[in-house]
N, C-alpha and C positions, 0 to 999 in steps of 0.2 A: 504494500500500500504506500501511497506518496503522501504526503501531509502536506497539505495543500496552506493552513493558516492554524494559528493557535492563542486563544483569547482567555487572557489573564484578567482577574475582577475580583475584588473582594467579594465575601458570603457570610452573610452573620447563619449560626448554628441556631436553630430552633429550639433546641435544646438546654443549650448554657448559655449563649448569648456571648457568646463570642466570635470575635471575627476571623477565619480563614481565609484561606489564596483556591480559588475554582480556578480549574482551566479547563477549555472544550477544546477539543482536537479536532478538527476535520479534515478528514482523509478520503482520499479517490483511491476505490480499486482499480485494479488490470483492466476488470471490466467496461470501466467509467463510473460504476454507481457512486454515488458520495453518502459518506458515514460518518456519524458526528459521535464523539466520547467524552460527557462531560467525567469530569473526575474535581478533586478537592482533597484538604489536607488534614480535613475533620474526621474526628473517630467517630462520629456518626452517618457518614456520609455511604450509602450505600450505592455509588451510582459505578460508572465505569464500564459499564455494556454500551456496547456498539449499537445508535439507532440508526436506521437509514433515513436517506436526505435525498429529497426530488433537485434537481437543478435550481427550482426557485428557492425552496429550502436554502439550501448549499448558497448562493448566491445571495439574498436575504440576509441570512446570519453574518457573512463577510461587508455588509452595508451597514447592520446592527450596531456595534459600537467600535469606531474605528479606532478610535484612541487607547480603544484597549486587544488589538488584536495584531498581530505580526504575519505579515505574507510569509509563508515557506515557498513556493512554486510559483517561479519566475513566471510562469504562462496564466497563473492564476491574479499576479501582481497587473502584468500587464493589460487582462480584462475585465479584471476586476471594475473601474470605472465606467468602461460600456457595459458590462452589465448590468451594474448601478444603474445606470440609464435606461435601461432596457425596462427592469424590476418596475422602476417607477414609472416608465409613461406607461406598461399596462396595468399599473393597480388604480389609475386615474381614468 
């Protein structure tokens, strides 16, 4: 799998109230399909399975919060902005 981008963000625990480090991975397989793993640093955090991600998905999430995300794949970086473009003139 290639790691496409990877998004760093704090997470307060529902539990203690305290804040940890989330990060979601998104990865393309061989295939093409795109697969998103959120994970975190909390001992309550049960997440870490791989969910699948449609193109707008996948696309979507990389618009979501820029500031908090790192392009891994240079061809992802590169279309990443027409995508952006794309996303938004059809949710309008």
């Amino acid at each position: 799998m290639e790691t496409i981008a990877i998004r760093t963000y704090p997470l307060d625990d529902l539990y203690t109230g305290i804040e940890y480090e989330a990060r979601d991975y998104l990865y393309r397989k061989p295939d093409g399909a795109f697969i998103l793993r959120e994970t975190s640093n909390s001992p309550n955090d049960a997440s870490g399975e791989d969910k699948p991600l449609c193109i707008e998905g996948a696309f979507a999430r990389l618009c979501e919060m820029p500031d908090q995300i790192e392009i891994m794949c240079t061809a992802a970086r590169d279309t990443s902005l027409e995508a952006s473009e794309a996303i938004r003139r059809a949710a309008h």
